[in-house]
N, C-alpha and C positions, 0 to 999 in steps of 0.2 A: 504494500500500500504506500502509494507517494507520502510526506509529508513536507508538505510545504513550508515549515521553520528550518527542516534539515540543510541547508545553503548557510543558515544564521551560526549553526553551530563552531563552523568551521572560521576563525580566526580568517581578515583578511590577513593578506603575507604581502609586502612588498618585494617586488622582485631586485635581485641581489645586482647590481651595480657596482663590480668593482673599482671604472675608472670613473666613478664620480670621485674627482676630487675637491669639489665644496665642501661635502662630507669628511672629506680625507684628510683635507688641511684646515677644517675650521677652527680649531684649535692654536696654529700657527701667524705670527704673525709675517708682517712683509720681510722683515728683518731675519726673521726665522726662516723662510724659505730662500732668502739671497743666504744664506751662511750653507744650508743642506745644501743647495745646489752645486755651490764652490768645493765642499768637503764631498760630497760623490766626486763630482769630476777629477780630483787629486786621487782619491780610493781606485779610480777607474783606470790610474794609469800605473798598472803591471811593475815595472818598474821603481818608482815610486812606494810602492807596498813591497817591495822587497828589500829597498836599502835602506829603508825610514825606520824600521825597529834598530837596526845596531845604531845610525846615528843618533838617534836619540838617546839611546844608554848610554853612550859613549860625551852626548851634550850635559845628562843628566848628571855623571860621574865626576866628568871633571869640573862641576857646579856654572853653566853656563842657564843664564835663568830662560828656560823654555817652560816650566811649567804652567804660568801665563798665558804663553801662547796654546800649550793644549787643552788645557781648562777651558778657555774661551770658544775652543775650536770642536775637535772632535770627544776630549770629555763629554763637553755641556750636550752632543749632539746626542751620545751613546750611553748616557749616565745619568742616573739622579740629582749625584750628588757627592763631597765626599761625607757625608754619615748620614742617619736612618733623617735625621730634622731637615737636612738640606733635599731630601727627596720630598718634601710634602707641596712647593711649588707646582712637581711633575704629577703628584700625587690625585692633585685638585683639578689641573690639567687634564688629564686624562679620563678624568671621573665625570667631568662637564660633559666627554662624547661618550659617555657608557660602557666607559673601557675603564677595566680592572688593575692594578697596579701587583707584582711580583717582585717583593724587594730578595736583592740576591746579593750578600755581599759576597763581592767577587776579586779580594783577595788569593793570591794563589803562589803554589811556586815555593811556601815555606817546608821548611825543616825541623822547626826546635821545638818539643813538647810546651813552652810556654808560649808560644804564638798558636797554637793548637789548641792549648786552653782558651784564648783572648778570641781566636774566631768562633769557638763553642758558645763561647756568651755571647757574640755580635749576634749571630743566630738565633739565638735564644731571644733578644732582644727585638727580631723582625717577630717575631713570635708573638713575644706581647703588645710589641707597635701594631700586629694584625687583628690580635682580640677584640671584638666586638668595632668592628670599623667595616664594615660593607665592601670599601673602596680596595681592599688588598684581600682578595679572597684565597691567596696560595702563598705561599714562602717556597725557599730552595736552599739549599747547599750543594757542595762536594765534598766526597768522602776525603779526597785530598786537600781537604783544608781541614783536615782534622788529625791527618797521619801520615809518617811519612810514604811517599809513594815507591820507594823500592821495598820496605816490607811488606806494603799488598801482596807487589808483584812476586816477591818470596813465596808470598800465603798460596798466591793464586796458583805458584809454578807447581806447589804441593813441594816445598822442600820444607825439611825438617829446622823449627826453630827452635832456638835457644831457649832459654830460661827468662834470659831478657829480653827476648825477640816476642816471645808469649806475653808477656807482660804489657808491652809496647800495646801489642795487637786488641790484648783486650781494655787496655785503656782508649783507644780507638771504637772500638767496639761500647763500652761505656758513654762516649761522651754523640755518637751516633743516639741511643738511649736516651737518655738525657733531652736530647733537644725533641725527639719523637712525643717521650711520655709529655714535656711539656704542650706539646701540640697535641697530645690527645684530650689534658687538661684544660686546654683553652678555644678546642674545638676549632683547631688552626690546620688547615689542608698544608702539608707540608712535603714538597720531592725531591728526590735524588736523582742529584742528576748524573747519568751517564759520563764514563770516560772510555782511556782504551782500553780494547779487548783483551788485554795481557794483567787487567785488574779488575775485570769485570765480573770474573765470576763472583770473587767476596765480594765484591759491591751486591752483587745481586742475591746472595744469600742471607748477606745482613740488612737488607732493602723487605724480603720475601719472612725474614722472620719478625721484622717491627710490625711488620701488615698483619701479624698471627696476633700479637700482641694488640695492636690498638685499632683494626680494624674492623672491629668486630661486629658494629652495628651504621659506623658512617665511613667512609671513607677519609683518612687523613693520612695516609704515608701513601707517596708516589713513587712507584720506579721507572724508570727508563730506558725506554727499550727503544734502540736506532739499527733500524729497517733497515740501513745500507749494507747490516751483515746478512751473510746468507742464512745465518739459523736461529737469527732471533723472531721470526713470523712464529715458526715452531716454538721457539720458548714461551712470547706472549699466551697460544695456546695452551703449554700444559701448564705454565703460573694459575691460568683460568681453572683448569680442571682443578692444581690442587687448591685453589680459593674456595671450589663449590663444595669441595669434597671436607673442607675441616672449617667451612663454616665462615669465612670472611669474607670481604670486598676486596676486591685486585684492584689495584690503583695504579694507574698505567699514562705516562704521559710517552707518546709518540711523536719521533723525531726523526730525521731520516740518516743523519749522523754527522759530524764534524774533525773527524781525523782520518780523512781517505788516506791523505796522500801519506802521511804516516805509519797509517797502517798497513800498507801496500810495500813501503820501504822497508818495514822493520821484516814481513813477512818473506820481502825475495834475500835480504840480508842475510835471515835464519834459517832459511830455505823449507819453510813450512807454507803450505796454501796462503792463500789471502783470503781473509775471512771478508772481505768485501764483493757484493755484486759487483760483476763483472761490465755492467751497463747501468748507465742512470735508465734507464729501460726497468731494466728488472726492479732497478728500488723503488722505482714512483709503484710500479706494481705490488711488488710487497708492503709499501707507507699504503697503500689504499685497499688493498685486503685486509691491513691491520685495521683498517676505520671502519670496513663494516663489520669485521669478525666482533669490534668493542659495541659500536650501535645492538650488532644482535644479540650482544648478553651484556645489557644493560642492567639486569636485575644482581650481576654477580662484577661486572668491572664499570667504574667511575673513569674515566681518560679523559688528558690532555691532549689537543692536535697542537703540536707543534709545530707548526709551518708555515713557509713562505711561499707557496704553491698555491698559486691561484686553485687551477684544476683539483687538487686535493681539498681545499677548502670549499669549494662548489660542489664539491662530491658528497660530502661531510654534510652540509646545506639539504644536498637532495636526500641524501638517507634517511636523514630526521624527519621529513616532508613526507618521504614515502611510506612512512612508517607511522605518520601521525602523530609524532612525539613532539613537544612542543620543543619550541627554540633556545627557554632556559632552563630546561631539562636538569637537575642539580647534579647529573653526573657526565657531561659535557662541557667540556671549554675547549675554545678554539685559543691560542696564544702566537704573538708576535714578541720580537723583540723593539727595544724601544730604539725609535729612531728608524724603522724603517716597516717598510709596507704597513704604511698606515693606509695606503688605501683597502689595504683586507681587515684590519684590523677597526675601524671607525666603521666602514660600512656594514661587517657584521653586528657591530654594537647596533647600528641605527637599524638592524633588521631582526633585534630583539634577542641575538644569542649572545651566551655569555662568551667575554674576551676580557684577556687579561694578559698584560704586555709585561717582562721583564724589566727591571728600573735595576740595573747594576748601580752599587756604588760600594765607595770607601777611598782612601786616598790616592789622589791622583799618581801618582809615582807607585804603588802597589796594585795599580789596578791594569797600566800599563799593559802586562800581559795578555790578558782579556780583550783592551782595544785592537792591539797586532793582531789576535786573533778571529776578530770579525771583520779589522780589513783585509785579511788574507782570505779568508773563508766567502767573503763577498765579490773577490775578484775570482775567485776561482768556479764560483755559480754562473754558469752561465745565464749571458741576459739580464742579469740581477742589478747591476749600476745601468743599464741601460733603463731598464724600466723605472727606478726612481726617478733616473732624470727627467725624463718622458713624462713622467705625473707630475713634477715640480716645474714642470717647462709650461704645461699642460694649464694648470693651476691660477702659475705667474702671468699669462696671457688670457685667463678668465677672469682673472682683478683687477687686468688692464681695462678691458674692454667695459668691463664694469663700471670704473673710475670714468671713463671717459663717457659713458652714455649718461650717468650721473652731474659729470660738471657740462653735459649738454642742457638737462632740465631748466 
């Protein structure tokens, strides 16, 4: 039998627009998009991202005052801030277009158990910056800012440690703890994020045991799982089985991964496979079987899409639609990093699903390593500086014309 309200039930949807950049930049101002635009075009040129990380150690070292200049420049573009108070400009920023804030301090690169305590509390600290505030629905770390990175990879080789080596391990293991039980405390979504495959396994073990612990009823520990290897589709799967099977939520942020060429290198070095697909082919296929495989058992994994993939995010869009799930579905988020494709990231917000952008910060000169690594990782995507441009070029000549048919009135 027809019923004639059934049209009413259904939510209108606006259709998804990724190069409105109205949407995309409303947020920015003219000043802000003359600086992104300069700072792509310097990122875009190959060269340039390769000799820029040693000179500036090397300016930073022998005290030549550059920090200034990148503060102003690609910090301010890629960063919050340097502590949790100087992110809440980006904070409010961001929260204006319905976009979510992931504070991430992104310190890295140490060694010393007492800088390993100090980042365990900066964590802790995003943690209760996120309690009860709407605007930061996720936090993050690295297991490598908590311990040092050749005893993972010890743990991971399966070689036998010491006494002290044990000690180390579980004091790492402790303060992973620590920051979780906090976030189960404070009802704080908190993930881990992914590194290389040569420490991934413990990461993934002590990622899959906090989730047994605190995930019991909502989802708050994330792990991370990058689709660019060949056997993580499979691991996402049976993390799933054993989440259904002893009773928790699998917390899953999807990413497609960020240490090719490394991983590639270290593998023909050691003369063991490459744990990497073989084709950006194969991984856009595997990041998008991971998206539906997590849409289809919604009732047992919560995920993050991490991506800068238009297609992936469109995809992501149509599953939830096909499925009739709504758009801010509490175990869904779409995520970008800050400072770039805001046109996926604003226009999902303005089309009602949750997004929620990474806001690195801490101090400038500490966090250095981070920015080397998204301009490297940015020139090395293809298309990726060309399409920023393209939308800030886009944008810049939609507020021309604006301006001008205004002082015509």
């Amino acid at each position: 039998m027809h019923n004639p309200d059934a049209n009413q039930l259904k939510p209108v949807r606006k259709a998804l627009d990724f190069n409105n950049t109205e949407i995309a930049f409303r947020g920015n101002s003219n000043s802000d998009l003359e600086r992104a635009y300069w700072l792509f075009k310097i990122i875009s040129v190959r060269l340039l991202t390769k000799i820029g990380p040693p000179i500036t150690k090397f300016a930073m070292a022998i005290g030549l005052p550059i920090k200034p200049l990148i503060k102003t420049t690609i910090f301010e573009h890629f960063c919050g801030g340097e502590t949790i108070e100087e992110c809440e400009k980006t904070i409010s920023r961001l929260d204006k277009g319905g976009v979510g804030s992931i504070l991430d301090y992104s310190v890295e690169g140490e060694d010393e158990e007492k800088v390993f305590d100090e980042t365990c509390e900066e964590i802790m600290r995003t943690i209760r910056r996120a309690d009860g505030d709407n605007r930061i629905p996720l936090t993050v770390f690295k297991v490598t800012g908590l311990g040092r990175f050749d005893l993972i990879a010890k743990k991971d080789a399966k070689e036998s440690l010491n006494a002290e080596e044990t000690a180390e391990f579980q004091r790492i293991s402790n303060r992973i703890n620590k920051i979780c039980a906090l976030a189960h405390e404070r009802s704080v979504r908190v993930m881990i994020d992914a590194e290389e495959s040569w420490i991934q396994d413990s990461i993934d073990q002590l990622a899959l045991e906090m989730m047994r612990r605190y995930n019991q009823n909502n989802p708050i520990v994330y792990n991370t799982y990058q689709l660019y290897r060949n056997n993580v589709l499979e691991c996402l799967r049976q993390d799933k089985k054993t989440a259904f099977t002893e009773g928790f939520i699998l917390g899953a942020k999807l990413v497609r991964g960020a240490y090719m060429e490394k991983e590639r290198k270290r593998a023909e070095q050691k003369g063991y496979p490459s744990p990497i697909n073989a084709t950006k082919e194969e991984t856009d296929a595997h990041y998008n079987d991971g998206l539906r495989f997590c849409v289809s058992n919604l009732n047992t994994v919560a995920f993050v899409a991490g991506t800068h993939n238009e297609e992936s995010c469109r995809l992501l869009a149509e599953l939830l639609d096909s499925k009739n799930i709504k758009h801010n579905h509490d175990h869904v988020y779409f995520s970008q990093l800050l400072g770039m494709s805001d046109n996926l990231s604003f226009n999902l917000a303005e089309s009602g699903y949750n997004v929620a952008k990474y806001v690195p910060y801490g101090p400038v000169k500490a966090v250095m390593p981070y920015l080397f690594r998204r301009a490297e990782e940015n020139t090395s995507v293809a298309g990726q500086m060309g399409r920023e441009l393209k939308l800030i070029v886009k944008e810049k000549r939609r507020r021309s014309l604006e301006q001008g048919a205004k002082s015509k009135e």
